[in-house]
LUMMAR-475235 format. One line per 4 residues: their letters; for each residue x, y, z of N, C-alpha, C, O. Coordinates in nm, 3 decimals. Example, Ala and Ser with C-alpha at 12.3 -4.5 7.8 and 13.67 -1.06 7.14 Angstrom:
AS) 1.319/-0.569/0.780/1.230/-0.450/0.780/1.320/-0.330/0.780/1.424/-0.332/0.846  1.285/-0.225/0.708/1.367/-0.106/0.714/1.290/0.003/0.787/1.341/0.114/0.804
! end
This chain:
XXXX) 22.791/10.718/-2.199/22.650/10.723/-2.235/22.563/10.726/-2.111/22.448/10.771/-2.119  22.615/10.678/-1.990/22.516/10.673/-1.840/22.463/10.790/-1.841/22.342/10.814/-1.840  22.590/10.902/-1.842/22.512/11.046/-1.812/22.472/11.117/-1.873/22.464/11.233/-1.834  22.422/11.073/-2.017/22.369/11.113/-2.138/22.215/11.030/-2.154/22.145/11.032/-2.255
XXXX) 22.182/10.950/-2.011/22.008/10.946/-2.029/21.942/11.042/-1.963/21.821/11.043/-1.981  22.001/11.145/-1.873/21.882/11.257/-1.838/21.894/11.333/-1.995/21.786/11.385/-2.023  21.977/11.348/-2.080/21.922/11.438/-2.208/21.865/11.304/-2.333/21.793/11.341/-2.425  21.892/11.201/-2.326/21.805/11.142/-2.372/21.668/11.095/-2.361/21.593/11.078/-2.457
XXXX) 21.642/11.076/-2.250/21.494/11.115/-2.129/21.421/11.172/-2.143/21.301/11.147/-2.130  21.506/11.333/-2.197/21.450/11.460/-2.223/21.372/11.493/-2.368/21.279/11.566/-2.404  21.477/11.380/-2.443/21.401/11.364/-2.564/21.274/11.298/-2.608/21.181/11.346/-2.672  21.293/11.160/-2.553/21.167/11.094/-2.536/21.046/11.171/-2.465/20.930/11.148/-2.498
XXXX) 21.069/11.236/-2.395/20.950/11.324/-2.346/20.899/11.416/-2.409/20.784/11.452/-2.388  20.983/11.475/-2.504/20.968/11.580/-2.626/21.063/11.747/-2.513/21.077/11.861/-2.557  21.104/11.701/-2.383/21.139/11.831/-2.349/21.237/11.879/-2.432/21.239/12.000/-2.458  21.322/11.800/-2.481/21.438/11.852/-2.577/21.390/11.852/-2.718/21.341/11.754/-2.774
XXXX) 21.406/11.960/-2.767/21.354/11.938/-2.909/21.483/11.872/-3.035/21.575/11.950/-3.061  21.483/11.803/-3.070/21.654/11.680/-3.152/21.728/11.816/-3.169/21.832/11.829/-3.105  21.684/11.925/-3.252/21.804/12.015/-3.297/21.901/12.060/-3.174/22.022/12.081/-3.188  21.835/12.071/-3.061/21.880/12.192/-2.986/22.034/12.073/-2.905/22.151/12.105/-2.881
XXXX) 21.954/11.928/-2.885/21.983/11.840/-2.805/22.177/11.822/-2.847/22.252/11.822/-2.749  22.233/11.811/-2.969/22.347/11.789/-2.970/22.349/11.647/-2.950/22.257/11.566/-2.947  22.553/11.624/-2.931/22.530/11.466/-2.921/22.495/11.445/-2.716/22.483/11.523/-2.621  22.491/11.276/-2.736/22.478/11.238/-2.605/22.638/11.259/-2.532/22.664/11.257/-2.412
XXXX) 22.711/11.275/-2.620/22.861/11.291/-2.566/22.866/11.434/-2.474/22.887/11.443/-2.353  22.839/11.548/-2.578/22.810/11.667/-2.498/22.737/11.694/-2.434/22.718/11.815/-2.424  22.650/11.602/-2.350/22.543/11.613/-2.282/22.588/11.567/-2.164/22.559/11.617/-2.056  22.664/11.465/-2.182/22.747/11.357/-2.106/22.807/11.463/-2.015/22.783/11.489/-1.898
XXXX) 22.898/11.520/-2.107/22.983/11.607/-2.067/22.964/11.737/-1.982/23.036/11.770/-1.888  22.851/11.811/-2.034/22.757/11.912/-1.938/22.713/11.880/-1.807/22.723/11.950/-1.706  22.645/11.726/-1.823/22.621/11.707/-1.643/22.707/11.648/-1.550/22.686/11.638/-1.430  22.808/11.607/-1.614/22.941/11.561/-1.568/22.978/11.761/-1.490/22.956/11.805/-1.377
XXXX) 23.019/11.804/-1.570/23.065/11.975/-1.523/22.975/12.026/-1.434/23.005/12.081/-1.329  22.857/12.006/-1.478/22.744/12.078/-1.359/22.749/12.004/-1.191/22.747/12.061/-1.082  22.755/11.842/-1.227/22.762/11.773/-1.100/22.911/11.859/-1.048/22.890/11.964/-0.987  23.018/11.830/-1.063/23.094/11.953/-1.042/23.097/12.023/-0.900/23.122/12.012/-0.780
XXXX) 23.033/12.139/-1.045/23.036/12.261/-0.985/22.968/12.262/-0.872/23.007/12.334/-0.780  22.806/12.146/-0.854/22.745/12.167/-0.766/22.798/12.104/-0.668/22.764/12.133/-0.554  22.905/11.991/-0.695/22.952/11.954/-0.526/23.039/12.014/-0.485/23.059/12.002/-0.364  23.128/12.102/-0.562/23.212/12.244/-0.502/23.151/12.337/-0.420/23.185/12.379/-0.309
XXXX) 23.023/12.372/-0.511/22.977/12.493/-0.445/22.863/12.410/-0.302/22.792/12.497/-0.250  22.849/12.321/-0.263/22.750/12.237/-0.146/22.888/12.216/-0.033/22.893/12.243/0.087  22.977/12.166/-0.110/23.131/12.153/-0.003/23.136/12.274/0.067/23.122/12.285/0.189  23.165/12.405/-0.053/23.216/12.491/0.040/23.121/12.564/0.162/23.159/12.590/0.276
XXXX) 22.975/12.590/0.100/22.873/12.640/0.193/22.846/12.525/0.321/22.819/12.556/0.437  22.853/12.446/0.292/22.849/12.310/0.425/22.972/12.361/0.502/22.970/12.418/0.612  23.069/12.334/0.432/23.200/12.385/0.522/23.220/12.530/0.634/23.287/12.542/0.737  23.117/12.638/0.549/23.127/12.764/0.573/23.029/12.747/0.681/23.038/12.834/0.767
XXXX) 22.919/12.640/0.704/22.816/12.649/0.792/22.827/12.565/0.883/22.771/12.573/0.992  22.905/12.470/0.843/22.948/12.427/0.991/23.078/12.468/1.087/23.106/12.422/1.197  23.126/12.538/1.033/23.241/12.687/1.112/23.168/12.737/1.188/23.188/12.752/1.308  23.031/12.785/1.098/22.922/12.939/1.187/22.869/12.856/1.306/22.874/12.911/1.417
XXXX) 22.817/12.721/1.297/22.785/12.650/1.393/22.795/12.637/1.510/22.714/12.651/1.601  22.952/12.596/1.506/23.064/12.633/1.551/23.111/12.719/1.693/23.156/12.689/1.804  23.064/12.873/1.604/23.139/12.957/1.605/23.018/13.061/1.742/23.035/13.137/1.838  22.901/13.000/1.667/22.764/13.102/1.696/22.646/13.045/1.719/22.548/13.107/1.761
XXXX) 22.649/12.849/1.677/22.494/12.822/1.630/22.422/12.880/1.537/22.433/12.996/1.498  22.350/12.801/1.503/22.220/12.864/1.408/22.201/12.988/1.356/22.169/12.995/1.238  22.221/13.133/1.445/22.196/13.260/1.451/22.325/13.297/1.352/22.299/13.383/1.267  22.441/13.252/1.353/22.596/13.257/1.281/22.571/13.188/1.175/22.615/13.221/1.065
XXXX) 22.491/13.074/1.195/22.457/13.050/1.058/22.356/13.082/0.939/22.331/13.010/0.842  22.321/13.168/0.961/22.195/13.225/0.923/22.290/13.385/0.833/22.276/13.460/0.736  22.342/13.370/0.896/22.463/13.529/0.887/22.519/13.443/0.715/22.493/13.490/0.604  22.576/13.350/0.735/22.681/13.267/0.623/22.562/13.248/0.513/22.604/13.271/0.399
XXXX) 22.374/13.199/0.520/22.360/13.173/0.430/22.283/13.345/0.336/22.243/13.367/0.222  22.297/13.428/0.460/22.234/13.562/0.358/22.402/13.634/0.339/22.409/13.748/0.294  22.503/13.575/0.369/22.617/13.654/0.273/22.731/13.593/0.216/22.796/13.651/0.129  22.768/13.451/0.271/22.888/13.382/0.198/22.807/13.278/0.089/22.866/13.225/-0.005
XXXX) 22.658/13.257/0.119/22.609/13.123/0.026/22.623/13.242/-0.119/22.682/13.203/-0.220  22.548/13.419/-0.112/22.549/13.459/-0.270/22.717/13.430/-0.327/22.755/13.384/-0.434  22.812/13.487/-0.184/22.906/13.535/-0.253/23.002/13.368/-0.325/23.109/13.371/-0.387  22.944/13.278/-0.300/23.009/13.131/-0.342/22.952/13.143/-0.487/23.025/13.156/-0.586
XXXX) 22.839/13.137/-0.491/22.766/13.135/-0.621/22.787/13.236/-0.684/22.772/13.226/-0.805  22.817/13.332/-0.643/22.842/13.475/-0.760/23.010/13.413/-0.759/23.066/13.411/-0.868  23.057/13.383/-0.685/23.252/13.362/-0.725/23.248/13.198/-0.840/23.350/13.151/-0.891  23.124/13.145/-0.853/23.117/13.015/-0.917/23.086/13.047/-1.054/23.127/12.982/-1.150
XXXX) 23.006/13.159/-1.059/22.973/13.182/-1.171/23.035/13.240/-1.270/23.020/13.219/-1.391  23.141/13.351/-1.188/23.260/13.436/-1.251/23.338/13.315/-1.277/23.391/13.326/-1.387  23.359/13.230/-1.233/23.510/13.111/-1.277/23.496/13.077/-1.409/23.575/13.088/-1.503  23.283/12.996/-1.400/23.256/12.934/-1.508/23.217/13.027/-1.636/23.252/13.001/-1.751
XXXX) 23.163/13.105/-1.609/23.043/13.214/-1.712/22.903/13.143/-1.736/22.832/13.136/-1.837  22.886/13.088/-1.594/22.758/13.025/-1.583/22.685/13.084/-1.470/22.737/13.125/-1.366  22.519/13.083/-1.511/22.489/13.138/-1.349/22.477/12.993/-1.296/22.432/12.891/-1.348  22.530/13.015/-1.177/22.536/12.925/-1.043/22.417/12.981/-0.930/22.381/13.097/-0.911
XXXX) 22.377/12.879/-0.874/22.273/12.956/-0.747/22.189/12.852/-0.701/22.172/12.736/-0.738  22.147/12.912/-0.623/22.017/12.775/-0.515/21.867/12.864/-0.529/21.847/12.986/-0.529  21.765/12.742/-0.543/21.614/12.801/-0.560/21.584/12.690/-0.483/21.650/12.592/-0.451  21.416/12.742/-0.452/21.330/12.668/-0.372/21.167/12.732/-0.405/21.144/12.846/-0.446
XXXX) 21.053/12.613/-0.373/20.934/12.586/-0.376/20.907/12.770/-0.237/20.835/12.870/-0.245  21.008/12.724/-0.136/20.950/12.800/-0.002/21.076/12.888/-0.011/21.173/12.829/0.037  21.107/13.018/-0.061/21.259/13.089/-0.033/21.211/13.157/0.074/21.101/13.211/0.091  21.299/13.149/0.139/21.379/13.233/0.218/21.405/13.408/0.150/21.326/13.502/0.154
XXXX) 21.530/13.404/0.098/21.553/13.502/-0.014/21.475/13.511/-0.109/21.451/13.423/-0.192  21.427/13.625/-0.102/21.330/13.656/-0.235/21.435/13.648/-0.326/21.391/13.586/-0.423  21.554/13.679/-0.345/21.621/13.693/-0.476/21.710/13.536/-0.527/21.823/13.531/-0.575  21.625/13.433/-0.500/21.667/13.274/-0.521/21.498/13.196/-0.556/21.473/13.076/-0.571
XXXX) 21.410/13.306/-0.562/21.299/13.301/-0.654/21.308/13.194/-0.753/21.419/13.192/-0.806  21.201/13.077/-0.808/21.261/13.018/-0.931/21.176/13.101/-1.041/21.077/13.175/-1.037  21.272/13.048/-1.150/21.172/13.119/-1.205/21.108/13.025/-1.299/21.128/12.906/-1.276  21.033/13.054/-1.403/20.941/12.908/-1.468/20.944/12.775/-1.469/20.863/12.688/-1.435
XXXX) 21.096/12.773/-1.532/21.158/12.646/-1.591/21.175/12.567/-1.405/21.111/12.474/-1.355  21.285/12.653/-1.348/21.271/12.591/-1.219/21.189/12.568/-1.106/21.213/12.502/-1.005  21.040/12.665/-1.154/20.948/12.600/-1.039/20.912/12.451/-1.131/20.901/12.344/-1.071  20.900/12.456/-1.245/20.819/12.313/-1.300/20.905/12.215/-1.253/20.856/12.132/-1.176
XXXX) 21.047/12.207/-1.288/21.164/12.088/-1.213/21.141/12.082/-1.129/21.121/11.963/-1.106  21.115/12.173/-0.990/21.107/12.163/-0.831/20.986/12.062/-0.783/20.984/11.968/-0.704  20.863/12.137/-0.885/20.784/12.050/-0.887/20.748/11.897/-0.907/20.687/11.816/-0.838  20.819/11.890/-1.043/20.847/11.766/-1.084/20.946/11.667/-0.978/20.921/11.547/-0.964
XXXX) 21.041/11.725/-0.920/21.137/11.630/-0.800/21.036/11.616/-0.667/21.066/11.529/-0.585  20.906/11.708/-0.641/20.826/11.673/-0.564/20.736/11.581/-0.601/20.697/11.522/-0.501  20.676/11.535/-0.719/20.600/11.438/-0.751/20.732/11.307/-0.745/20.712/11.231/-0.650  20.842/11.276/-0.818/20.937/11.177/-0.828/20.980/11.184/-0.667/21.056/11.089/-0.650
XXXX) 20.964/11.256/-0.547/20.981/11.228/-0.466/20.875/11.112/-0.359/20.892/11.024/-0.275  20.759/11.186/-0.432/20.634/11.141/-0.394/20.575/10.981/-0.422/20.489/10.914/-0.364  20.663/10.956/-0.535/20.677/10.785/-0.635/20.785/10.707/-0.541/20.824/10.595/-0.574  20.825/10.765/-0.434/20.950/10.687/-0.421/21.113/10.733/-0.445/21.197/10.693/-0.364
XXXX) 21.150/10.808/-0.549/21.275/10.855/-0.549/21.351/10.901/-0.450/21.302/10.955/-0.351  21.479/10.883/-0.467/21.556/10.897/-0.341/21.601/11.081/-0.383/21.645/11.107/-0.495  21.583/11.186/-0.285/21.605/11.290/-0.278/21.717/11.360/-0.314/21.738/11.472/-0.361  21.811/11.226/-0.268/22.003/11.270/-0.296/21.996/11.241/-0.408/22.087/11.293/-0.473
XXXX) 21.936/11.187/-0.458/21.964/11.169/-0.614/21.852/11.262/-0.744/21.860/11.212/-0.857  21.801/11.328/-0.738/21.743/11.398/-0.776/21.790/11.527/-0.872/21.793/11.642/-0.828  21.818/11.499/-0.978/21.847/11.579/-1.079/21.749/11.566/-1.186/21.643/11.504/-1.178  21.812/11.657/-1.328/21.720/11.733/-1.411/21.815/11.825/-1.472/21.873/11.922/-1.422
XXXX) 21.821/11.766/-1.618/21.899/11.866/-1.747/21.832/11.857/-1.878/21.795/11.759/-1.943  21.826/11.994/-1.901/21.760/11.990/-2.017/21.804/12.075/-2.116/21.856/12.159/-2.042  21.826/12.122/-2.245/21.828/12.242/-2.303/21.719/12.298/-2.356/21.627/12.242/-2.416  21.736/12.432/-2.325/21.608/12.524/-2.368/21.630/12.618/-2.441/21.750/12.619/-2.470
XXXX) 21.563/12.718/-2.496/21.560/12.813/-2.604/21.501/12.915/-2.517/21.382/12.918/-2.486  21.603/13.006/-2.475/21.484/13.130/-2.413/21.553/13.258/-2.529/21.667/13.264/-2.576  21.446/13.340/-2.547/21.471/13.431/-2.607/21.562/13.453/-2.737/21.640/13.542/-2.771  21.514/13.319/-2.798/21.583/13.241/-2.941/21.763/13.191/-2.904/21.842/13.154/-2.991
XXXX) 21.798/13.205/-2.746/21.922/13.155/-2.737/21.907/13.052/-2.644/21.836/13.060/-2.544  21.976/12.951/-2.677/21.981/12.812/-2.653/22.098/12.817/-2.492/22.198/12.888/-2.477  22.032/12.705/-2.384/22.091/12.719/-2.258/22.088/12.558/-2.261/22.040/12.475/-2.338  22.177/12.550/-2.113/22.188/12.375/-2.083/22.142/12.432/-1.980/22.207/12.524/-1.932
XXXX) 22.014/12.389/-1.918/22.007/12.369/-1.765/22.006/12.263/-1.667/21.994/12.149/-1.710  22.018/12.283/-1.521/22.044/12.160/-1.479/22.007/12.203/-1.353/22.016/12.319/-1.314  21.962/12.098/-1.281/21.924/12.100/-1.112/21.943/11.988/-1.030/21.918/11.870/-1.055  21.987/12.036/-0.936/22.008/11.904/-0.826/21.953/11.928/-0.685/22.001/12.013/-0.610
XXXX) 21.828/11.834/-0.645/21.766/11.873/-0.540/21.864/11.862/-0.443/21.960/11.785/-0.456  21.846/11.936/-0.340/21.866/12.028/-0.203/21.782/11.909/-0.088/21.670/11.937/-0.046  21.843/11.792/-0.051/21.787/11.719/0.033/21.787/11.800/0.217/21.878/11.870/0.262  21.659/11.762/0.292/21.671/11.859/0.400/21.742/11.743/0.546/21.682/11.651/0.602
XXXX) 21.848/11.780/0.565/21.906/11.689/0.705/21.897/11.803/0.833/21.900/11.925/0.844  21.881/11.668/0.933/21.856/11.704/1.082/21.893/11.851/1.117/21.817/11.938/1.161  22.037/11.859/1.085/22.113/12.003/1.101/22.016/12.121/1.050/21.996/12.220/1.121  21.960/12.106/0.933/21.890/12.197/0.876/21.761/12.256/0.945/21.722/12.373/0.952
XXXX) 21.706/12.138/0.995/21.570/12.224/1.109/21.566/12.305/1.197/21.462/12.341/1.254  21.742/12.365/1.233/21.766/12.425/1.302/21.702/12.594/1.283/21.671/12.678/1.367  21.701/12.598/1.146/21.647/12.701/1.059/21.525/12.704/1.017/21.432/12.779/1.044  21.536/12.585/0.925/21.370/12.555/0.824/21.302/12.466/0.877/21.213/12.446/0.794
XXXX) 21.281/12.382/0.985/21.213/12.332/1.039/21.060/12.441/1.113/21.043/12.563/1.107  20.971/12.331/1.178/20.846/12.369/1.233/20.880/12.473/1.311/20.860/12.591/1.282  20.951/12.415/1.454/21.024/12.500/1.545/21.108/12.541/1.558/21.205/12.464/1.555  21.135/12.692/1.580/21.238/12.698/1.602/21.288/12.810/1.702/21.214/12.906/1.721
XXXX) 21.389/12.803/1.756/21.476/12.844/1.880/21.412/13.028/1.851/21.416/13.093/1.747  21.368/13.060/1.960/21.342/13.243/1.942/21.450/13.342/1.922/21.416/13.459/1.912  21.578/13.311/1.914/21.653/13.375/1.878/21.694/13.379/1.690/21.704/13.476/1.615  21.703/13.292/1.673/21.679/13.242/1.510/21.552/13.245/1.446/21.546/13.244/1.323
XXXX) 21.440/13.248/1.523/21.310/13.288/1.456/21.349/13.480/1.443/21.357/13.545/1.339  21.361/13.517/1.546/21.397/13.654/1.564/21.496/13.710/1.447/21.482/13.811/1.379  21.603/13.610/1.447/21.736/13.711/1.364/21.668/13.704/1.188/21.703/13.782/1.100  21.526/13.549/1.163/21.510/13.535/1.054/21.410/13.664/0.976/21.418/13.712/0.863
XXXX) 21.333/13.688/1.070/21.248/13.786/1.123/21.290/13.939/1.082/21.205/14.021/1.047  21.428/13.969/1.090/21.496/14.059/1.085/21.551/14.075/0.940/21.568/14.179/0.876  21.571/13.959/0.909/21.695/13.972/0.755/21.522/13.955/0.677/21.473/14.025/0.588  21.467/13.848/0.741/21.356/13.780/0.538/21.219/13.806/0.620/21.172/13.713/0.685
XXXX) 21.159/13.928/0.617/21.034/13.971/0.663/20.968/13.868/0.634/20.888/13.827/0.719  20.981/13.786/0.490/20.838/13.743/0.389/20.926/13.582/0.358/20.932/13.518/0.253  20.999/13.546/0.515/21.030/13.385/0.496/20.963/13.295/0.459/20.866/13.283/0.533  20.964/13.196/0.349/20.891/13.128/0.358/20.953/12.948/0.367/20.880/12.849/0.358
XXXX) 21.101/12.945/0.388/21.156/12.853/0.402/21.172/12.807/0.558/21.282/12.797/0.611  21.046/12.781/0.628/21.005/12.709/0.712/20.923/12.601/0.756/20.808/12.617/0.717  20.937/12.514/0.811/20.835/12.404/0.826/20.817/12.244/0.754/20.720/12.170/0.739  21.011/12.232/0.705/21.032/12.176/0.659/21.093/12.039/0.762/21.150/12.076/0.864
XXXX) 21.084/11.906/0.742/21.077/11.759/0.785/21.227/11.670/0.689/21.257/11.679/0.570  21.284/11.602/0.782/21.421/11.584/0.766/21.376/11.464/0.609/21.323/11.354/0.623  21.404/11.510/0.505/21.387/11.400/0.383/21.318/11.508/0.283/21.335/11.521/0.162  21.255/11.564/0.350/21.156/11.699/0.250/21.303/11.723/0.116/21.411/11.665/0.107
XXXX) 21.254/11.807/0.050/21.335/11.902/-0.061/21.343/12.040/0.017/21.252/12.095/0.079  21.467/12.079/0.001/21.451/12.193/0.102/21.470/12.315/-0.034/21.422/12.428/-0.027  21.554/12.260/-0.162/21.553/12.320/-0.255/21.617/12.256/-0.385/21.581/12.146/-0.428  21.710/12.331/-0.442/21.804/12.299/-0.549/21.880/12.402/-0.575/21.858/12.523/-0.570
XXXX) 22.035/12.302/-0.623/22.132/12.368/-0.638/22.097/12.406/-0.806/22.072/12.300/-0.864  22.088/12.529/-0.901/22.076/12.522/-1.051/22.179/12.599/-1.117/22.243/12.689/-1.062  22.190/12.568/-1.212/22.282/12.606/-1.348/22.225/12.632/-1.461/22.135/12.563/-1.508  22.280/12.748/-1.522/22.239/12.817/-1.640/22.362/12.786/-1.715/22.452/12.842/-1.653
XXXX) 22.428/12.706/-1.848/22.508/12.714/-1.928/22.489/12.784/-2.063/22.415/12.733/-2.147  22.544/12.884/-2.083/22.478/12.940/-2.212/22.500/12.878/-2.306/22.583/12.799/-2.260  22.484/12.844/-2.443/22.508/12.770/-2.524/22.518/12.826/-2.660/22.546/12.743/-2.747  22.500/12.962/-2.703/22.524/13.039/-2.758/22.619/13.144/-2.775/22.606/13.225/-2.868
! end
């Protein structure tokens, strides 16, 4: 029942409407799978970025998150038949855009950040009805550490401003402070 109060939560708030909600067991069970997937898919891109580190600094890593971070999440999604992927308030990638549901959550982990909440802990599941078919969604904020300013921070090194310059004309995942939200990991479960 622990991991069946973010969809009970959801109810009391009216985000879940009772029909769609199911039991608290299968709810249980959904963010149990989603936590998961999302510490698979954070393992392996951490893993993959601290190789590039490594390998190249910052500039190598920048390489890993415009081509091994899609290809983790597109290989996560083929396993599950879920979309898998990372969004943010400030993308980088235009194509990690949120879209409704996930700018309002992003938002919402910026106000519960703003109360006090701890960042690493920052999730959000709900089910929704888009287009009369019923989804489980779920998000887990994207806390920003030291390593990370190497990129999305205020300053940064002219070679990595340069290579960012090159790949994301229209960056906007800069200027970010070690505790900020740098994004979220999200999940689409279809439910239909």
């Amino acid at each position: 029942m622990k991991n069946g109060k973010i969809l009970i939560a959801g109810l009391a708030l009216g985000l879940i409407p009772p029909a769609l909600a199911g039991t608290p067991d299968q709810a249980s069970q959904r963010i149990l799978e989603s936590r998961k997937i999302v510490k698979q898919f954070m393992g392996r891109l951490k893993g993959e970025l601290q190789r590039a580190m490594k390998a190249g600094g910052p500039v190598k890593a920048i390489e890993v998150c415009r081509n091994e971070a899609p290809a983790i999440a597109g290989e996560m999604s083929q396993q599950t038949g879920w979309r898998v992927g990372r969004t943010s308030l400030k993308v980088r990638n235009p194509n990690n855009a949120p879209d409704a549901w996930e700018r309002r959550v992003l938002q919402d982990f910026e106000a519960r950040k703003a109360r006090g909440e701890d960042v690493r802990k920052l999730e959000h599941a709900e089910i929704v009805a888009v287009n009369g078919k019923k989804q489980f969604r779920y998000m887990k904020a994207i806390p920003t550490g030291r390593i990370c300013l190497r990129c999305h921070g205020a300053k940064l090194d002219p070679a990595v401003d340069q290579t960012l310059k090159q790949f994301y004309p229209h960056d906007r995942a800069r200027g970010f402070k070690v505790g900020d939200i740098r994004g979220a990991f999200t999940i689409i479960q279809p439910l239909d």
